[in-house]
FIPA-370956 format. One line per 3 residues: their letters; for each residue y, z, x of C-alpha. Coordinates in Angstrom, 2 decimals. Each point is the difference from the previous one (the first is absolute). Layout:
! residues N
A) Y Z X | ...
! end
This chain:
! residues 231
XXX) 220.58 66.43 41.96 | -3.98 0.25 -0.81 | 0.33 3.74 1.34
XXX) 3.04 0.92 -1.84 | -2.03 -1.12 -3.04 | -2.98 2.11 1.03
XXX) 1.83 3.00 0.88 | 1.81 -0.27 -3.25 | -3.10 -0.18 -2.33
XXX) -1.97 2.51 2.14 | 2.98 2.53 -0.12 | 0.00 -0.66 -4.01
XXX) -3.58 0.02 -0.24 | -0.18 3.75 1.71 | 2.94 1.14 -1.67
XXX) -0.48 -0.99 -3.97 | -3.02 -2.14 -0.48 | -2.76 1.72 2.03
XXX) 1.64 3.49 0.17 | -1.78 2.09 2.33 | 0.20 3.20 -2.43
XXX) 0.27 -1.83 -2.81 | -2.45 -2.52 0.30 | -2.65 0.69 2.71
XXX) 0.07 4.10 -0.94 | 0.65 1.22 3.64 | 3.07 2.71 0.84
XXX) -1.24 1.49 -2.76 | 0.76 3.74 1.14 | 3.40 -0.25 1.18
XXX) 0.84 -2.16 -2.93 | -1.01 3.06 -2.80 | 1.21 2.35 3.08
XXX) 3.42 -0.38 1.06 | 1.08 -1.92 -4.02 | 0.94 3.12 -1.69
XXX) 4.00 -0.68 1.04 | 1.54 -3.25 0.60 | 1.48 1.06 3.33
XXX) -2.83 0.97 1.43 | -1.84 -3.07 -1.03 | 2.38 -1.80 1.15
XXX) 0.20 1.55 3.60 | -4.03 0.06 0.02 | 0.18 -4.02 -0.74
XXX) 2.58 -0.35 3.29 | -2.63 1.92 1.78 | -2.63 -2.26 -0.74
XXX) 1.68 -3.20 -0.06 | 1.24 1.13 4.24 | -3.68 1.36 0.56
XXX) -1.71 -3.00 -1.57 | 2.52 -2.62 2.02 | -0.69 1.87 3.51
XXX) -3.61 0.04 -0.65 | -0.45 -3.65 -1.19 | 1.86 -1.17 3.02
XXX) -2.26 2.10 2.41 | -2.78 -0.79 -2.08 | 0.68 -4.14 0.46
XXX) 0.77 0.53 3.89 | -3.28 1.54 0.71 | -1.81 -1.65 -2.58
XXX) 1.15 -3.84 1.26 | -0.25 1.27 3.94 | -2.94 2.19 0.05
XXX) -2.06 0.66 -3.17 | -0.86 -3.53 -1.42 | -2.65 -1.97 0.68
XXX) 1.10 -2.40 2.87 | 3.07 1.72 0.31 | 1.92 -2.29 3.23
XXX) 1.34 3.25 2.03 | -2.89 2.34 0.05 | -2.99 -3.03 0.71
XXX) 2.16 -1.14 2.86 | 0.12 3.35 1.55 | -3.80 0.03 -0.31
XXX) -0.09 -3.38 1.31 | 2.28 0.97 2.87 | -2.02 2.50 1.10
XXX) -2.85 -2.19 0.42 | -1.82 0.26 -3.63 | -1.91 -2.73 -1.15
XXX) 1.75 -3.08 -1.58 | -2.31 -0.88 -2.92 | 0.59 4.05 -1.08
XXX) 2.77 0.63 -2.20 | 1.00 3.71 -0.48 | 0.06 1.70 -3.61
XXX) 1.72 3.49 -0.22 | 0.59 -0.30 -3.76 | -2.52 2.42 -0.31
XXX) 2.80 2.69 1.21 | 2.66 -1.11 -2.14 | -0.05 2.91 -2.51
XXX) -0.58 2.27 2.90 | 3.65 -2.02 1.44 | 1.60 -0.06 -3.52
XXX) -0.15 3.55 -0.77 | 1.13 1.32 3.25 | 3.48 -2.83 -0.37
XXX) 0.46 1.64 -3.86 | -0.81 3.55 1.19 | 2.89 -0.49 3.24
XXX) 2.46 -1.76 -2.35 | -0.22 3.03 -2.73 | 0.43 2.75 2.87
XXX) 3.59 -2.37 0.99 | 1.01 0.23 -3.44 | -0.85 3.35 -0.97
XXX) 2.29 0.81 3.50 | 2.73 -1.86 -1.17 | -0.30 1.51 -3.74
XXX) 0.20 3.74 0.99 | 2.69 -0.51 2.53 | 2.41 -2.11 -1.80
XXX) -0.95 1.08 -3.86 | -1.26 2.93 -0.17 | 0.09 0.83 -3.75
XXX) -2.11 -3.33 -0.50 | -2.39 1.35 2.60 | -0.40 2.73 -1.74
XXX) -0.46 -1.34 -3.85 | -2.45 -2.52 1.51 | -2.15 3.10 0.87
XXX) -3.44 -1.15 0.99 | 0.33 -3.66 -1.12 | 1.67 -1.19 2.48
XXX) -2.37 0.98 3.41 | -2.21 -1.60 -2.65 | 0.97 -3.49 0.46
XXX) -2.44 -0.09 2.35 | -2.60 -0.39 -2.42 | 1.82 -2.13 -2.07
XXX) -2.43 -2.85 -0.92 | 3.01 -2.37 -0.83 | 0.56 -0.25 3.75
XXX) -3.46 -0.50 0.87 | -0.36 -2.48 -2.61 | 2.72 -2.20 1.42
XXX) -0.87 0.11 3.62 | -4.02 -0.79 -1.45 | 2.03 -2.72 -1.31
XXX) 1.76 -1.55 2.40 | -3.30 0.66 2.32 | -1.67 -2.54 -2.59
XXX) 2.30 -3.01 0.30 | -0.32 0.11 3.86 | -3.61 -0.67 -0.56
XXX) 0.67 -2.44 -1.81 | -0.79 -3.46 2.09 | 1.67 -2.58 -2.21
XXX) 3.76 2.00 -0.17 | 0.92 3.36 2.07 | 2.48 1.93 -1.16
XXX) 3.00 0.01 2.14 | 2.32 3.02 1.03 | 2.56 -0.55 -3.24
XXX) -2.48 -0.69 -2.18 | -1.60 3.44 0.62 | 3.64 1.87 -0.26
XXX) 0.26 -1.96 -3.14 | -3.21 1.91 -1.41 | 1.68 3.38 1.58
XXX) 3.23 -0.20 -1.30 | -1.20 -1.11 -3.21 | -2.95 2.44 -0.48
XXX) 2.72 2.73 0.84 | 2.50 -0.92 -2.40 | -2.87 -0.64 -3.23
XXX) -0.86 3.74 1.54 | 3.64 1.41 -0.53 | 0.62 -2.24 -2.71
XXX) -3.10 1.35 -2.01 | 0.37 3.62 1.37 | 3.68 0.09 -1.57
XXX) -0.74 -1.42 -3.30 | -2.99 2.80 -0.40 | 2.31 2.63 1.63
XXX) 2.74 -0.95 -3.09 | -2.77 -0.17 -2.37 | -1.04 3.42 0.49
XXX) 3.62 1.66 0.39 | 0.24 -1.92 -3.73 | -3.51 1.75 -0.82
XXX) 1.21 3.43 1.19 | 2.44 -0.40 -3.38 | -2.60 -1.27 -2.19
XXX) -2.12 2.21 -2.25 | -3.63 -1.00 1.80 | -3.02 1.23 -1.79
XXX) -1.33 2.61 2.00 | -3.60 -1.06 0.80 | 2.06 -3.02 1.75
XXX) 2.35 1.60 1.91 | 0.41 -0.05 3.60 | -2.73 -2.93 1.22
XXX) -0.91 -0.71 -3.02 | 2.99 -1.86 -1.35 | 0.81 -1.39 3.91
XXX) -3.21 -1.75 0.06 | 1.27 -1.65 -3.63 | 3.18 -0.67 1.10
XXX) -1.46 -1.84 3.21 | -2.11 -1.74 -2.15 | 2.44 -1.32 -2.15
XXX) 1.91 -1.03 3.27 | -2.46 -1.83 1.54 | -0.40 -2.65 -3.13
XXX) 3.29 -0.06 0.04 | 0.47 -1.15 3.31 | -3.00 -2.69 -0.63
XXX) 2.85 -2.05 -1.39 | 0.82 -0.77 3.24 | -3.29 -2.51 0.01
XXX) 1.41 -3.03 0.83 | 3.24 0.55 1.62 | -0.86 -1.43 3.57
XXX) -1.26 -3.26 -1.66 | 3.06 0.04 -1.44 | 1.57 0.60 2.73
XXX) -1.85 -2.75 2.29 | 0.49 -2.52 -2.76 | 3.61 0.17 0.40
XXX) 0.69 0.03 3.78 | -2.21 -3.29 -0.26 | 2.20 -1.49 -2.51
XXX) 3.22 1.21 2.40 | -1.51 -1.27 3.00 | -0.94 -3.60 -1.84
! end
């Protein structure tokens, strides 16, 4: 029950709360990018959200298994092999070196799967979506989840770094497709012409991002009543 709880207020934290666009300022590019039309907002969010889920869950494998300190699978292979007990290895060092090639290998699978099986999408993505890749929003969460397994007193299990995943990859689509029908509403709008284009996206996102601070709060809110269920 304890990790259905966590998993539940880490997916809402990611998603509303602590909105990785929204809130942290990372996916920046691909957010003013790819939010001109809803639809391709939309399919840029799905692109993400499958990207960011692969990636996490490589990211925890070789993060729990090979890149933290102490981690149990690679130390006994040293040990194995006739290392010294009292050293411990630490190959966190190499995790952005790890990370990038897991985010750069999950893009290429989706942009495979994109051209063959929607090929107009492919095509109105144009360069944004080979540029995944360098989408910090990924980074950010694997970073993440590599800093709650170094974290002595609680590491973060398997679900609970999906939950971040899932729910940094929804707050990304979610976000993405508000901004995209924001600025198909704009397009209609008589915009003063020193603000067009950037200008009046970076306002828009601006206004969007205090919105979205009224989601301060929820999780407690949330936590407070599956403790009153479960008493």
């Amino acid at each position: 029950m304890d990790s259905i709880i966590s998993m539940v207020l880490i997916f809402i934290g990611a998603a509303l709360i602590n909105n990785f666009v929204l809130h942290y300022f990372v996916g920046i590019c691909p957010f003013f990018g790819v939010s001109r039309k809803v639809d391709m907002a939309f399919g840029m969010g799905c692109a993400v959200t499958f990207v960011i889920s692969i990636a996490s869950t490589l990211s925890w494998i070789l993060t729990y298994f090979f890149l933290r300190p102490e981690a149990a699978f690679i130390n006994n292979v040293f040990h194995a092999l006739g290392g010294p007990a009292d050293i411990m290895i630490d190959l966190s060092v190499l995790s952005y070196i790890a990370y990038i090639f897991v985010i750069a290998s999950s893009v290429q699978f989706v942009e495979m799967y994109v051209k063959k099986f929607f090929p107009a999408l492919h095509q109105s993505f144009g360069i944004f979506l080979p540029l995944i890749t360098t989408n910090c929003a990924i980074l950010f969460a694997c970073l993440e989840i590599m800093k709650n397994l170094q974290n002595p007193e609680k590491l973060w299990g398997f679900h609970e770094a999906l939950a971040l995943a899932l729910g940094g990859g929804i707050g990304f689509t979610i976000a993405i497709v508000i901004m995209g029908g924001l600025r198909e509403e704009l397009e209609l709008c008589e915009v003063p012409k020193a603000l067009k284009g950037p200008g009046i996206a970076l306002i828009v996102a601006g206004i969007l991002a205090m919105a979205f601070m009224g989601f301060t709060g929820v999780d407690r809110g949330v936590a407070d009543a599956i403790s009153m269920i479960r008493n």
